[in-house]
ZAROBA-801785 format. One line per 10 residues: number of its first residue (from 1); their letters; for each residue x, y, z of N, C-alpha, C. Coordinates in Angstrom, 3 decimals, m for minus. Example, Ala and Ser with C-alpha at 12.3 -4.5 7.8 and 13.67 -1.06 7.14 Angstrom:
1	AS	13.190:m5.690:7.800:12.300:m4.500:7.800:13.200:m3.300:7.800  12.850:m2.250:7.080:13.670:m1.060:7.140:12.900:0.030:7.870
END
This chain:
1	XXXXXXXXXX	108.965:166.545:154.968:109.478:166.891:153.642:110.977:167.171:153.698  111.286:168.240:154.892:112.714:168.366:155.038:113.681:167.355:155.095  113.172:166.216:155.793:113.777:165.169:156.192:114.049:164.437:155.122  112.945:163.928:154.030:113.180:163.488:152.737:113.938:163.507:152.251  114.392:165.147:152.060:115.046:165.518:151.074:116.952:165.095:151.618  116.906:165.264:152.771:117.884:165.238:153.542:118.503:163.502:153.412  117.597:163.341:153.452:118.072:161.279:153.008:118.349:161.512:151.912  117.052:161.759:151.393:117.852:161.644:149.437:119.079:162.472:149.012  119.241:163.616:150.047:120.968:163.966:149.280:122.012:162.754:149.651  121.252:162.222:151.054:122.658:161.513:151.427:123.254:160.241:150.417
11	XXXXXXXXXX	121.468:159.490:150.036:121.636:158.710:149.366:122.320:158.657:147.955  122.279:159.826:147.767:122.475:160.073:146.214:124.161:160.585:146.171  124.527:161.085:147.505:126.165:161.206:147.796:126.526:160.164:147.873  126.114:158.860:148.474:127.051:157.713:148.916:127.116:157.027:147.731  125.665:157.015:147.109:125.550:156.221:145.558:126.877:157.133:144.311  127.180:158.525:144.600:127.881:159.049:143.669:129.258:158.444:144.279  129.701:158.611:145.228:130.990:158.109:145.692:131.220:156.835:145.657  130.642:155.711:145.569:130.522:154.641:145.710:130.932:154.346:144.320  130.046:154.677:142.892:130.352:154.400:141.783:131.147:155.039:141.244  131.485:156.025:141.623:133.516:157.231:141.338:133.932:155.658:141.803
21	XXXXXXXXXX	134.250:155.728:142.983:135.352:154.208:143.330:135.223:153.411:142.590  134.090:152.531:142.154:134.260:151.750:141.901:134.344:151.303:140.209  134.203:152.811:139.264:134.308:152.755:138.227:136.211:153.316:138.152  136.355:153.587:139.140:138.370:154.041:138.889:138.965:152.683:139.276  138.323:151.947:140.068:138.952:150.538:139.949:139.026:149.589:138.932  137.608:149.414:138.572:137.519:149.263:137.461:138.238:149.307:136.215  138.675:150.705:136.499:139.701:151.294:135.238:141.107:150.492:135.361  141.224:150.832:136.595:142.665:150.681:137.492:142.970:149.254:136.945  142.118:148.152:137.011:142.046:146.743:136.784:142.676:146.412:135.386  141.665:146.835:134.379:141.951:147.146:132.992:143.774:147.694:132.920
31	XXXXXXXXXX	143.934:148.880:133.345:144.672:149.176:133.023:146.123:148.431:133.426  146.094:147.807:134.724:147.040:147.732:135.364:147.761:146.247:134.082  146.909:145.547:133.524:147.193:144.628:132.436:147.739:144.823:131.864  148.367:146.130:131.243:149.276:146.155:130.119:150.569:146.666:131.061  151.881:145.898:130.369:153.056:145.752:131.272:153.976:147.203:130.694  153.346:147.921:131.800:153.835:149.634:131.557:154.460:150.248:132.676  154.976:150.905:133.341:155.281:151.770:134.438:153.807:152.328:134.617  153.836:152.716:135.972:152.517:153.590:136.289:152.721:154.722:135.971  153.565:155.578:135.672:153.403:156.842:134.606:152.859:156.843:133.155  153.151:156.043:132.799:153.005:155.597:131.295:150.881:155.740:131.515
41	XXXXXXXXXX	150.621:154.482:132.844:149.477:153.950:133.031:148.263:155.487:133.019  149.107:156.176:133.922:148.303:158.093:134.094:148.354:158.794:133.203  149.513:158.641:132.045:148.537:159.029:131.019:148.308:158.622:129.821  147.817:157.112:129.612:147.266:156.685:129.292:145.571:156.549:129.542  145.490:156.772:130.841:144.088:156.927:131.831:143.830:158.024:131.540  144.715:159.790:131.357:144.150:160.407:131.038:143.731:160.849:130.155  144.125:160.322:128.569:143.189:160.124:127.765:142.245:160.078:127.257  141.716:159.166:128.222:140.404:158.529:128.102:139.005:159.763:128.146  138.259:159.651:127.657:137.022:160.897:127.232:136.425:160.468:128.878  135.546:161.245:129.476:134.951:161.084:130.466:135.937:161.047:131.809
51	XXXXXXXXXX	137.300:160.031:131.621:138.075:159.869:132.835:138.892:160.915:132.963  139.397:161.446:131.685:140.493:162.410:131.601:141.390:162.472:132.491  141.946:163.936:132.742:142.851:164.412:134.326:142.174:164.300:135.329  140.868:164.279:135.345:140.251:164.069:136.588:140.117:162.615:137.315  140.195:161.317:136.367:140.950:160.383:136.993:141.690:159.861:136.798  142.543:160.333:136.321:144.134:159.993:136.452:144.889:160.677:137.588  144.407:161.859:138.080:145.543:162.128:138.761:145.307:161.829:139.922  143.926:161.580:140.525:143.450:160.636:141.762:143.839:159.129:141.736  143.965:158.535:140.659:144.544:157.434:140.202:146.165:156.930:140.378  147.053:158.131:140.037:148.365:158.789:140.091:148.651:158.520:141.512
61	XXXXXXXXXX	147.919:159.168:142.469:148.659:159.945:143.668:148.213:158.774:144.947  147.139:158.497:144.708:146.124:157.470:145.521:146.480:155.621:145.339  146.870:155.509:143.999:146.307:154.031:143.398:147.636:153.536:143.827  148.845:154.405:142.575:150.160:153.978:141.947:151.101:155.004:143.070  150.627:155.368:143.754:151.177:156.257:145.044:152.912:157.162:144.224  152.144:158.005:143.198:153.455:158.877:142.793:152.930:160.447:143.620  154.063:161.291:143.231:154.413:162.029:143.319:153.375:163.132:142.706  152.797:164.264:143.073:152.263:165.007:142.153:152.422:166.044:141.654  154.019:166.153:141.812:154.613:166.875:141.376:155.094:166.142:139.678  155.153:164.430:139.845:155.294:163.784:138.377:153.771:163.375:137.680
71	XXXXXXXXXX	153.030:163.673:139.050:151.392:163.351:138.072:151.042:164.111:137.174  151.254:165.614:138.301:149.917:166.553:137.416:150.889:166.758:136.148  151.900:166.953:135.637:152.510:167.283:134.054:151.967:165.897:133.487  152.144:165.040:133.631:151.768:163.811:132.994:150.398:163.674:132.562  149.071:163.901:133.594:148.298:164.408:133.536:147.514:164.745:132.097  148.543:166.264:132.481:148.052:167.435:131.636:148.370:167.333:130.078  149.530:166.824:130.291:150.158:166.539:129.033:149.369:165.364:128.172  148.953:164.348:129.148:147.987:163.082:128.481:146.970:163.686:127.877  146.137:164.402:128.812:144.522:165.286:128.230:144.518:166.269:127.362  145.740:166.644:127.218:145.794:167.227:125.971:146.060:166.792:124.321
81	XXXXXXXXXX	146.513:165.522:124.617:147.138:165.236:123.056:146.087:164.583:122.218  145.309:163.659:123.098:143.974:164.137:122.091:143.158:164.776:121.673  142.845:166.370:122.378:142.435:167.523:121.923:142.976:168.109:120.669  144.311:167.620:120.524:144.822:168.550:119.517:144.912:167.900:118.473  144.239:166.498:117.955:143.920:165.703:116.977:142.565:165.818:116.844  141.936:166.205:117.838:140.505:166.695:117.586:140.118:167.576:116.831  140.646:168.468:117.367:140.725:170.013:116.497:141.088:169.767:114.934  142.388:169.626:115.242:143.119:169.193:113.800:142.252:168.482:112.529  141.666:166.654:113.272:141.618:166.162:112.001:139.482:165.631:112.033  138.825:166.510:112.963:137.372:166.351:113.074:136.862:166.782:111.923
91	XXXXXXXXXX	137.128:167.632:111.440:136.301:167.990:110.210:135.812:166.902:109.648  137.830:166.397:109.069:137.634:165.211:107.992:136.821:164.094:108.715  137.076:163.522:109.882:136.554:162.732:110.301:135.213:162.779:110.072  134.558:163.696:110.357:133.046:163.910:110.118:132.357:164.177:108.962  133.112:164.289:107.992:132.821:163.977:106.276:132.827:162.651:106.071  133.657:162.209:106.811:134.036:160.722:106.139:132.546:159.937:107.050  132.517:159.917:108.535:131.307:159.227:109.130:129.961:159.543:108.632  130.094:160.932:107.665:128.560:160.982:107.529:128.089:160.476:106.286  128.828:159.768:105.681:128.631:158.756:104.180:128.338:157.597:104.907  128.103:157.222:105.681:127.705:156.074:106.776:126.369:156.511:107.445
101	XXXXXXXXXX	125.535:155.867:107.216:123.864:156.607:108.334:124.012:155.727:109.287  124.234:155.069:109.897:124.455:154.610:111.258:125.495:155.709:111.883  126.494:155.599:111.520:127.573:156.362:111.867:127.023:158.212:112.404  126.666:158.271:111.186:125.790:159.678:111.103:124.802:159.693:112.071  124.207:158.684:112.306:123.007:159.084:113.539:124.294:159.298:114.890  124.817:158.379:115.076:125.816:158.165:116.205:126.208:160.213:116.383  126.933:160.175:115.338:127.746:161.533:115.426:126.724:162.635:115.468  125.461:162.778:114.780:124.275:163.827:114.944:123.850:163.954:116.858  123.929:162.443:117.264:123.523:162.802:118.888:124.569:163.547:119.328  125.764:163.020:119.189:127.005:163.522:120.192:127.093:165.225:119.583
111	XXXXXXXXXX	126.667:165.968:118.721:126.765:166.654:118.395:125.514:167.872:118.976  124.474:166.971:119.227:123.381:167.596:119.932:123.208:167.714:121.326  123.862:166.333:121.923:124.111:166.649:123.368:125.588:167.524:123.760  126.253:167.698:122.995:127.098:168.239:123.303:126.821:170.233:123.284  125.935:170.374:122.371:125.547:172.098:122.017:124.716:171.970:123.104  124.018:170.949:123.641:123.080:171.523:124.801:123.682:171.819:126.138  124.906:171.515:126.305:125.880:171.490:127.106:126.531:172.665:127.071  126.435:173.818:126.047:127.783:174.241:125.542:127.086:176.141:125.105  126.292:176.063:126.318:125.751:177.592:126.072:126.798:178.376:126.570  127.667:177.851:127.845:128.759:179.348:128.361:129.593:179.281:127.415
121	XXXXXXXXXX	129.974:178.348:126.035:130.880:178.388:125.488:130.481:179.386:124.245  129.249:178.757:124.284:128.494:179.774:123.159:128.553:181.516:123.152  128.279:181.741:124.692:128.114:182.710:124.926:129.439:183.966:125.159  130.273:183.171:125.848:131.710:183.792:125.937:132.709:183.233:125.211  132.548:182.775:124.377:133.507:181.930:123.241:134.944:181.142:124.280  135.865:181.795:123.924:137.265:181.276:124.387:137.501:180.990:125.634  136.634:182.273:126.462:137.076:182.618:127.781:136.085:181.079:128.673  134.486:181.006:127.993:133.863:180.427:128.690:134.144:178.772:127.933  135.087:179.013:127.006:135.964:177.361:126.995:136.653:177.269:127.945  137.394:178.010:128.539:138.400:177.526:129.580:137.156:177.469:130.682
131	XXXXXXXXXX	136.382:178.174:131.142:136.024:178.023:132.371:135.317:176.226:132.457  134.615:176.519:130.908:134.136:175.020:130.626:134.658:173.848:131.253  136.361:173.672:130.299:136.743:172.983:130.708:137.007:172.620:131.820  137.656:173.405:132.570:137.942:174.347:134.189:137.237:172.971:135.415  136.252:173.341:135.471:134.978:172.457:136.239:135.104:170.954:135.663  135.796:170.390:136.764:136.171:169.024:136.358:134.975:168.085:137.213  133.664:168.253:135.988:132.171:167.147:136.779:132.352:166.533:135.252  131.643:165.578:135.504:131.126:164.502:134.127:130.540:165.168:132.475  130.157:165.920:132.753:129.942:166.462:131.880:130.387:167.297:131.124  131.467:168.012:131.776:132.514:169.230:130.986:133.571:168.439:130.634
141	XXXXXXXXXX	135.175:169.476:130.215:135.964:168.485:130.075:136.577:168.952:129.019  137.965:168.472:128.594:138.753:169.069:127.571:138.194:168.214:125.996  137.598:166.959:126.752:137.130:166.566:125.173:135.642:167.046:125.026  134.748:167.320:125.511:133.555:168.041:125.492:133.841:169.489:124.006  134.989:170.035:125.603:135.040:171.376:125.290:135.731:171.618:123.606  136.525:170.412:123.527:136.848:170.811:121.916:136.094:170.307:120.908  135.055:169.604:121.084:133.896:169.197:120.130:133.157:170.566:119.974  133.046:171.013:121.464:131.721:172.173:121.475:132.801:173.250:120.645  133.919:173.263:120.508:134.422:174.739:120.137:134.718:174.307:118.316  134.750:173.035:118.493:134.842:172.417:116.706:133.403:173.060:115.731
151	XXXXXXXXXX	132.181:172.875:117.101:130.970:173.026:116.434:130.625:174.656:115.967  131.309:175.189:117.113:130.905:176.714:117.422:131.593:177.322:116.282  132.924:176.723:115.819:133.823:177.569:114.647:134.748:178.333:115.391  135.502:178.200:116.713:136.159:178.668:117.358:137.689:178.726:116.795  138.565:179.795:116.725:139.952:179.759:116.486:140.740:178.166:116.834  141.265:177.545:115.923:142.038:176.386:116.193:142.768:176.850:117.502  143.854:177.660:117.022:145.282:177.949:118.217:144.555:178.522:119.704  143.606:179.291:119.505:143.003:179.453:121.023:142.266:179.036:121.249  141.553:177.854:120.834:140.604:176.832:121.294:141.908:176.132:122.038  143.149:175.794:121.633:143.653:174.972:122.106:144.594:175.318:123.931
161	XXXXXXXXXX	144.654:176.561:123.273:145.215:177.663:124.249:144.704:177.690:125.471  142.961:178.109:125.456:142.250:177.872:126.324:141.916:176.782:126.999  142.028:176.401:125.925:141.655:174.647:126.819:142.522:174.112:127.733  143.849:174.068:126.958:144.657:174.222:128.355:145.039:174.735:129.153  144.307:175.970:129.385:144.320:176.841:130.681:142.942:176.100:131.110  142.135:175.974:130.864:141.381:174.781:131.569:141.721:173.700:132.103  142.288:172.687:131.360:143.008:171.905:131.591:144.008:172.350:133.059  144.816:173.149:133.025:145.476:172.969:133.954:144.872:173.938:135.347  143.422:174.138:135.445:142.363:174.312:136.240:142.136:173.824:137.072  141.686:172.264:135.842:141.084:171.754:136.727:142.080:170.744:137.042
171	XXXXXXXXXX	143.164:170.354:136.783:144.171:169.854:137.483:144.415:170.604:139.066  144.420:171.617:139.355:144.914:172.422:140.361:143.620:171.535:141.384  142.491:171.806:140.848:141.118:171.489:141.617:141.089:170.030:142.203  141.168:169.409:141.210:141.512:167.886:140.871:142.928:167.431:142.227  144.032:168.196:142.120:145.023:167.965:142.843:144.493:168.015:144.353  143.753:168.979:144.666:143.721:169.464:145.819:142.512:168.674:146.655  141.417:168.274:145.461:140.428:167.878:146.400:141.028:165.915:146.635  141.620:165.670:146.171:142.334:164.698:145.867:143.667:164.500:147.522  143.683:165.337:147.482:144.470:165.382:148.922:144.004:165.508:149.953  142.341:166.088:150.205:141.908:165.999:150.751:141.000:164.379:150.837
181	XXXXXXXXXX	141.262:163.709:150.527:140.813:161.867:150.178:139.352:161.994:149.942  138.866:161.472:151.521:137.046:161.394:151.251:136.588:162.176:151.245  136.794:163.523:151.973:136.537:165.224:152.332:136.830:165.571:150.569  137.350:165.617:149.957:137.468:165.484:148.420:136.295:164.960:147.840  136.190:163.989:148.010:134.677:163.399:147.325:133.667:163.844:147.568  133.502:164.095:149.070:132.373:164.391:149.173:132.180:165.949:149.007  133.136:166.622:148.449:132.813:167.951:147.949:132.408:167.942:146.882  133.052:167.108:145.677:132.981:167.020:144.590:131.397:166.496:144.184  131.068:165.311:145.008:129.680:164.866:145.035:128.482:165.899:145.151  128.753:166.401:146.453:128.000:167.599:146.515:127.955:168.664:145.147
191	XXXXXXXXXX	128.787:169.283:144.319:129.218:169.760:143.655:128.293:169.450:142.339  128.545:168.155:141.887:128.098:167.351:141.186:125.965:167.144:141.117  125.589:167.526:142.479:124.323:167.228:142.826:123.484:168.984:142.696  124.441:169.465:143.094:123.771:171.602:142.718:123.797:171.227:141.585  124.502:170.907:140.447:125.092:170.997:139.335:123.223:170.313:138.678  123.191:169.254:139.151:122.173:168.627:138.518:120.727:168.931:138.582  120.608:169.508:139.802:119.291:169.826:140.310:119.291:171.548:139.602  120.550:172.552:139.880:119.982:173.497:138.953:119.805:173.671:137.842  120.216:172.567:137.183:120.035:172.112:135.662:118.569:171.950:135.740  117.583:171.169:136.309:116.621:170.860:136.480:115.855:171.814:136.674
201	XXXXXXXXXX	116.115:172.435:137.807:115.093:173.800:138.219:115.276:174.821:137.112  116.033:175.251:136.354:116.575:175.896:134.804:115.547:175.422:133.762  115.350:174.302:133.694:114.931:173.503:132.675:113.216:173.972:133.086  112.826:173.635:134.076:111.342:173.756:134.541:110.914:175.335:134.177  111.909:175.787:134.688:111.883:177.346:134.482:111.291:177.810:133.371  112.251:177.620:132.460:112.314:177.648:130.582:111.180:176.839:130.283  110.466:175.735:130.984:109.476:175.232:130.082:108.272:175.797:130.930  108.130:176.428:131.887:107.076:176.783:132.666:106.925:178.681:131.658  108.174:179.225:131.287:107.916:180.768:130.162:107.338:179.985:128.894  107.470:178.903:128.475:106.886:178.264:126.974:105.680:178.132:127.043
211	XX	105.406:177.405:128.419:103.742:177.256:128.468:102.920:178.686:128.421  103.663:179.492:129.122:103.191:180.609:129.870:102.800:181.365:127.987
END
């Protein structure tokens, strides 16, 4: 049994590292097409929902071999500027998509997976936005975190506040495991795999008091 389990972490580390690489190349590919400087390219990459600062600045330091002393502001500065159009203009946005029922189903999921996500935010409002954001795995994140704080009714100016003390969190985290190359990944992987399994054992938990 021990042994099992011991393959299946490994397998499930090499399979997580394997598709990190090969979905930042991926990116890298895409991106490298439009005729930009590679600063421009990092944050443009960090932008992106899901890739954010967390791959851009591995992208930055690794791909386009800068400086990270010119990444991480670039970075930070990228992952933020769509947060603060989030905040700003979601409301309207979401009046306007929900006169659309396709649209409306679309935006009802992202709205449901996102609150199921979004209990430390729930619970500690501002503080457990930053930590939110903070933890740079797939699932958190500065665009997560300002949907979940759009939903919650959180202060505009310190939703935004916090977030970028998140933001520049998980940049620090991001920087460092990032310098450490594969020893980086495979922390993060690991990281990524507690993350999932105590989600799981949580979940069993809570439905094993329902039955009960």
């Amino acid at each position: 049994m021990k042994r099992t389990v011991i393959i299946l972490l490994i397998l499930i580390i090499s399979i997580s590292l394997f598709s990190s690489v090969t979905f930042r190349e991926r990116l890298k590919s895409k991106v490298d097409k439009i005729n930009v400087s590679s600063e421009v390219k990092v944050f443009l990459i960090s932008m992106i929902p899901i890739f954010e600062l967390r791959g851009a600045i591995p992208l930055g330091i690794l791909a386009y071999e800068l400086p990270i002393w010119k990444v991480f502001p670039i970075a930070v500065v990228g992952n933020m500027v769509p947060i603060f159009f989030i905040l700003l203009f979601f409301d309207f946005v979401t009046k306007l998509f929900f006169k659309v029922p396709s649209l409306k189903k679309i935006l009802e999921s992202i709205f449901r997976r996102t609150r199921s996500k979004s209990s430390v935010i729930e619970k500690y409002e501002e503080i457990g936005l930053m930590f939110f954001v903070a933890i740079p795995l797939p699932i958190t994140g500065a665009w997560t975190g300002s949907l979940a704080a759009y939903l919650l009714g959180l202060s505009f100016w310190k939703s935004i506040l916090f977030i970028f003390f998140g933001v520049l969190i998980a940049g620090v985290v991001v920087s460092f495991l990032t310098s450490l190359k594969w020893l980086g990944a495979i922390i993060a992987a690991v990281a990524l795999i507690y993350m999932i399994v105590s989600n799981y054992v949580k979940k069993r938990r809570q439905n094993g008091k329902n039955i009960n």
